[in-house]
Structure formats: C-alpha cells, structure tokens
C-alpha positions in Angstrom: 48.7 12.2 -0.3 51.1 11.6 -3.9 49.7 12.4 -6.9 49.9 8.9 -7.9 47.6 7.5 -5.0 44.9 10.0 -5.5 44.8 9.1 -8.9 44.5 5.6 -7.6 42.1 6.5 -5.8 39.7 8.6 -8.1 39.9 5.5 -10.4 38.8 3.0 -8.3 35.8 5.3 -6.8 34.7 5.6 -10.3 34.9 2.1 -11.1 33.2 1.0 -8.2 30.3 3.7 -9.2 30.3 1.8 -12.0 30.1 -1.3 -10.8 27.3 -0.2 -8.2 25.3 1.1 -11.3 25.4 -2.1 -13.1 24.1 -4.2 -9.9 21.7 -1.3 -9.2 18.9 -3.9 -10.2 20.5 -6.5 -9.2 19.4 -8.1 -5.0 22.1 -7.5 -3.0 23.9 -10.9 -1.7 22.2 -12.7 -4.5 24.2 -15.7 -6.6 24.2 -12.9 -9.6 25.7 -10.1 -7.1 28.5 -12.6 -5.8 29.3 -13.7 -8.9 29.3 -10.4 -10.3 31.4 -9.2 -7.3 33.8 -11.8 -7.1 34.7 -11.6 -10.8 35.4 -7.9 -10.5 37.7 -8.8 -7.7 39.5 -11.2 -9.8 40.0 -8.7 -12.3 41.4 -6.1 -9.7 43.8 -9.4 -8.0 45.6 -9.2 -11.4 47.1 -5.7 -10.5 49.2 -7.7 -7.7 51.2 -9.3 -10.3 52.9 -5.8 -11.0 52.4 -5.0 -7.2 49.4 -2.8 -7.0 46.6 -4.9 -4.6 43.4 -2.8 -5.0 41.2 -6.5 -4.9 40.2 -5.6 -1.0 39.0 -2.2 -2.0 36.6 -3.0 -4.8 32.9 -3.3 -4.1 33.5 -1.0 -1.2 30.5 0.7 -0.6 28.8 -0.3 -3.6 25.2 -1.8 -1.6 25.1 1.1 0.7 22.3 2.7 0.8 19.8 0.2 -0.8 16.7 -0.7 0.9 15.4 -4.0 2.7 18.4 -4.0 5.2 20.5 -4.6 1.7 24.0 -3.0 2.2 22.8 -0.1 4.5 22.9 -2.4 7.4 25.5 -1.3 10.0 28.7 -3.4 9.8 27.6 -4.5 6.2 29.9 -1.9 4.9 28.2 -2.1 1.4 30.4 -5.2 0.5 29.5 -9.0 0.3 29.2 -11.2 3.4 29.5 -14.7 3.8 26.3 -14.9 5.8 23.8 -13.0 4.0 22.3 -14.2 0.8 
C-alpha cells in the first residue's frame, strides 16, 4: 500500500471515530443520525472535485457495536439504511 493511501486511510478512520463519538448519544437511524450522516457525506463528496471520492467510505462502521440491534446487526455494516429508522 503507498504512502499516500495509508495516510488516506489513517485520516478517514480517525474522522470517522470522530464522527461515531459525536452520534455516540445519538439513536441510530434517527432523523438527527441521517441528517448528521448525510451532511458529513456531503462534506467528504467535495473531495471528488479534485478527484479524491472518500463519500462511500464515511460512516463506515460508525453504529457497530451499539445495542438494540442498532448497527451491530449483520449486514447493517454500521452505516445508514434506507429501511431502518
């Protein structure tokens, strides 16, 4: 792996700690959590103006783990999904 993508990487895992953190009270699938989501998305879509697409990637993980079926649920990958809520 380059230098360059591991740095990628390490970046976006922090950020997506830190994104995790600040939902921690937050319900999973909630309005708040979508919204909160979405926007960080948007954020990261901006990087595909100078060609770096990292928008699929964040939130990744970030609901795994919680409790009440929240993102520890197999297939829900930690991520949002149209049909939970």
């Amino acid at each position: 792996m380059s230098a360059c993508i591991k740095w990628a990487k390490e970046r976006l895992d922090e950020f997506n700690g830190t994104l995790g953190k600040q939902l921690g009270s937050v319900r999973w699938g909630s309005e708040t959590w979508v919204d909160c989501v979405e926007r960080a998305k948007g954020f990261a879509g901006g990087l595909g103006e100078v060609g770096v697409d990292f928008e699929g990637l964040v939130g990744v993980g970030i609901g795994e783990g919680r409790g009440g079926g929240e993102g520890g649920e197999e297939g829900g990958g930690g991520v949002l999904s149209e049909e939970r809520g």
